[in-house]
C-alpha positions as CSV (number, residue, x, y, z in Angstrom):
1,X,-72.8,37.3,61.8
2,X,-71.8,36.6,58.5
3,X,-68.5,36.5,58.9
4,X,-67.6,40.2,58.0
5,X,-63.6,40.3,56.4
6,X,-62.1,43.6,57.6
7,X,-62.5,44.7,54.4
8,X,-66.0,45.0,54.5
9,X,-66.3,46.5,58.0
10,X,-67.8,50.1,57.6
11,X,-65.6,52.8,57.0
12,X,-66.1,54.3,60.2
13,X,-64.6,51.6,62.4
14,X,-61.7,51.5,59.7
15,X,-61.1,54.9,60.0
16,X,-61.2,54.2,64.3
17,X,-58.7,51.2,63.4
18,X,-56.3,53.4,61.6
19,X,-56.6,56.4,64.4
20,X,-54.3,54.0,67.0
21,X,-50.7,54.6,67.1
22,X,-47.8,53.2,65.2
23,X,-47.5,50.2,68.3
24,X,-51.3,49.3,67.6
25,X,-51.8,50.8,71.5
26,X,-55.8,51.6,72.2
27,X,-56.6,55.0,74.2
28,X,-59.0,54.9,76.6
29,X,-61.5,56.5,74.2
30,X,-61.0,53.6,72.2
31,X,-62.3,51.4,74.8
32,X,-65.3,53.5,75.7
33,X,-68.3,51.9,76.7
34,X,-69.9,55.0,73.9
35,X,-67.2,54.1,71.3
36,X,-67.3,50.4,71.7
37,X,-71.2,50.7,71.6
38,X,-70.9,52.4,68.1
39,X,-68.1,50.1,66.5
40,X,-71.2,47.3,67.5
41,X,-73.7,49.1,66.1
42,X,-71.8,49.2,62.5
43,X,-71.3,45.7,62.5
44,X,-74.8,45.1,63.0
45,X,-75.3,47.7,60.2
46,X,-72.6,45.5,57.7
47,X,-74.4,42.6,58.3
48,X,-76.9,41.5,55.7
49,X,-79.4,39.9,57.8
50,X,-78.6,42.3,60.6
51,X,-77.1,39.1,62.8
52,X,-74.1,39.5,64.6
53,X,-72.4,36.3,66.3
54,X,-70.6,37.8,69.6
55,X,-67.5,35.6,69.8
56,X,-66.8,37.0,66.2
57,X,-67.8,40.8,67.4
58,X,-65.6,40.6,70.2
59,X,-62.9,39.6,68.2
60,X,-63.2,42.0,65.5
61,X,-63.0,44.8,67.9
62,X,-60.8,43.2,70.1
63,X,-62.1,43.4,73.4
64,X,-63.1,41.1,76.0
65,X,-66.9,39.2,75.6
66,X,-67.7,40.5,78.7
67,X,-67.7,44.2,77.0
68,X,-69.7,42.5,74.7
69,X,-72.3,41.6,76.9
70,X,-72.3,45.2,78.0
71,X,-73.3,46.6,75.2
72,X,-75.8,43.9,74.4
73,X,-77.7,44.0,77.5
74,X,-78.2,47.8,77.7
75,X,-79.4,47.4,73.9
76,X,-81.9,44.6,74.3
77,X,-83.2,46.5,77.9
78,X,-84.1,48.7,75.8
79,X,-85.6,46.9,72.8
80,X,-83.9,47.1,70.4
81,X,-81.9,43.9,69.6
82,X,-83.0,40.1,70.6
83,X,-80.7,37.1,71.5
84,X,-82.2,34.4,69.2
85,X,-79.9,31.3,69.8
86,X,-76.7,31.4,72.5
87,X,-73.9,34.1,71.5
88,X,-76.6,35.5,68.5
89,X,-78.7,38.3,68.2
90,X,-80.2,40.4,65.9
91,X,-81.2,43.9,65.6
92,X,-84.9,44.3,66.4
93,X,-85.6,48.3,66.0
94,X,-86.0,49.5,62.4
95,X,-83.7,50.2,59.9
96,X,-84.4,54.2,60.2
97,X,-83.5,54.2,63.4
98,X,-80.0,51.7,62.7
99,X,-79.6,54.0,60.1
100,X,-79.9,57.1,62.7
101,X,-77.7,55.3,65.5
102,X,-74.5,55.2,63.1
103,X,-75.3,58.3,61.3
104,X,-74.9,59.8,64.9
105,X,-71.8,57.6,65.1
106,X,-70.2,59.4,62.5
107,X,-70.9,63.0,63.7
């Protein structure tokens, strides 16, 4: 990835961030498999060359790799990222249809 600051996350995963309580607590939507799927997608989406390194994508949403991996493996099943060196990929579908996936995001 290319090292996304907060800052320039997309305002839909800051607008998740600043939905969690006062204590910083996640609620089980949150943590969703769905939600968690989305909050990837956008960081794909904020990413210039559409490269996302997974150490720094679990960190930003602050979950385990392993949910990581979840998400990842679903997505390239189904063709529409690719791992192109270890803990990389990149988004393989086309940018309609990345531009589709967080549009539905947001709704």
């Amino acid at each position: 990835m290319n090292h996304l600051e907060p800052q320039q996350l997309p305002k839909y995963f800051m607008l998740e961030k600043a939905a969690h309580s006062k204590k910083g607590s996640r609620t089980r939507l949150d943590n969703s498999l769905g939600e968690l799927t989305k909050k990837f997608i956008s960081l794909i989406q904020a990413s210039v060359t559409h490269d996302v390194d997974l150490n720094d994508a679990a960190d930003l949403l602050k979950v385990q790799k392993r949910r990581i991996y979840d998400i990842t493996n679903v997505l390239e099943g189904i063709g529409l990222i690719e791992k192109t060196i270890k803990n990389k990929i990149r988004w393989k579908g086309t940018q309609c249809l990345l531009e589709h996936s967080l549009a539905l995001a947001r709704a």
